[in-house]
C-alpha positions as CSV (number, residue, x, y, z in Angstrom):
1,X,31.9,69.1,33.0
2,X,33.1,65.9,34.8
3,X,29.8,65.5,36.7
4,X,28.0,65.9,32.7
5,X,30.4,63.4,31.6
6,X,29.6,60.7,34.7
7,X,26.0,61.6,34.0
8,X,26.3,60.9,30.5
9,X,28.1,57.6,31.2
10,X,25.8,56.5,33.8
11,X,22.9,56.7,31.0
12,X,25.3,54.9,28.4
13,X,25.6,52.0,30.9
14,X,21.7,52.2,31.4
15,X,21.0,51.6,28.1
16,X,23.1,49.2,27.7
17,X,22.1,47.3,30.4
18,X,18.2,47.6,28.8
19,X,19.5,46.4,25.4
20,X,21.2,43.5,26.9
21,X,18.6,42.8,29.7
22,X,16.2,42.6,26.2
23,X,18.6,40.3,24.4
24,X,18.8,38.3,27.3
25,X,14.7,37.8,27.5
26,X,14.4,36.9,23.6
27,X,17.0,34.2,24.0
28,X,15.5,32.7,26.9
29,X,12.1,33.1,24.7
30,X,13.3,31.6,22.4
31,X,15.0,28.4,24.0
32,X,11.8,27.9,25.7
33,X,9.8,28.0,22.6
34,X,12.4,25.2,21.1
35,X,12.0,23.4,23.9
36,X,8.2,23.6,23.5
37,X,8.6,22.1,20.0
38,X,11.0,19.4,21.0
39,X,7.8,18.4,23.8
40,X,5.5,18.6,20.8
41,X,7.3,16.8,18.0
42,X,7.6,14.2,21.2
43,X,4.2,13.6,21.9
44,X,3.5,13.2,18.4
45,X,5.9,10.8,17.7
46,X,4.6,9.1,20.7
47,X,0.6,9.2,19.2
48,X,2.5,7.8,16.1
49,X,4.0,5.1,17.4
50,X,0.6,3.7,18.3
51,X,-1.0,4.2,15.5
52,X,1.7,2.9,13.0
53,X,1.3,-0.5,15.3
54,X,-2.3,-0.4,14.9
55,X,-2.1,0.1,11.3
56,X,0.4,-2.5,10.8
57,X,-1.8,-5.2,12.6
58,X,-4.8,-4.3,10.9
59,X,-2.7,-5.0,7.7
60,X,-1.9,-8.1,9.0
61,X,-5.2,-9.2,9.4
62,X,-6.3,-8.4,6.2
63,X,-3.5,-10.5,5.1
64,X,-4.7,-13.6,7.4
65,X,-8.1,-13.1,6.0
66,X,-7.2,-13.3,2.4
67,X,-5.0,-15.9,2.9
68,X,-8.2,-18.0,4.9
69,X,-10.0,-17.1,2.1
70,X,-7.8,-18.6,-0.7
71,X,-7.6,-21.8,1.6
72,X,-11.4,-21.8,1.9
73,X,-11.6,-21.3,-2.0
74,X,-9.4,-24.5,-3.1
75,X,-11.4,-26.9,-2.0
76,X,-14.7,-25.5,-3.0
77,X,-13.8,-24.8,-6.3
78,X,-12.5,-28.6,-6.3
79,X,-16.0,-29.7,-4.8
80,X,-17.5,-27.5,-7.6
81,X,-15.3,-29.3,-10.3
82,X,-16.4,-32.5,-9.0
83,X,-20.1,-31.4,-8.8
84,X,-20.0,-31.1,-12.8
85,X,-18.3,-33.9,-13.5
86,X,-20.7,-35.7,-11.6
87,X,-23.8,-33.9,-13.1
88,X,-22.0,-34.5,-16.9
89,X,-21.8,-38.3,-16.1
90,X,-24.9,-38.7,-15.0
């Protein structure tokens, strides 16, 4: 009966061991699939960065070129005015 008993225990332990040995791979699975995401979110963040620069200075260009434009406008809409005047009086 003792021998049954050790027997008995000895499978206990075993599947114990399993279950934990089990528990033990999905935690590690898991951490590495966080740490996998953590890498990802990272590299996409750094592809952002770039492209939030880029898309900043393209804004800023457009800016510059409306702003050139405007200037360029004044004084041909001036010239323009002065063109009629000129035409009227003459």
């Amino acid at each position: 009966m003792n021998e049954l008993t050790q027997g008995r225990s000895r499978i206990h332990v075993s599947i114990v061991k399993n279950a934990f040995q089990t528990h033990q791979i999905a935690s590690d699975m898991n951490e590495l699939t966080q740490e996998r995401s953590r890498i990802q979110a990272s590299i996409v963040k750094s592809a952002l960065t770039p492209l939030q620069i880029a898309s900043d200075m393209n804004e800023l260009t457009e800016e510059k070129s409306r702003i050139y434009a405007c200037i360029v406008r004044s004084p041909f809409a001036a010239y323009q005015i002065a063109r009629n005047m000129s035409s009227i009086v003459t």
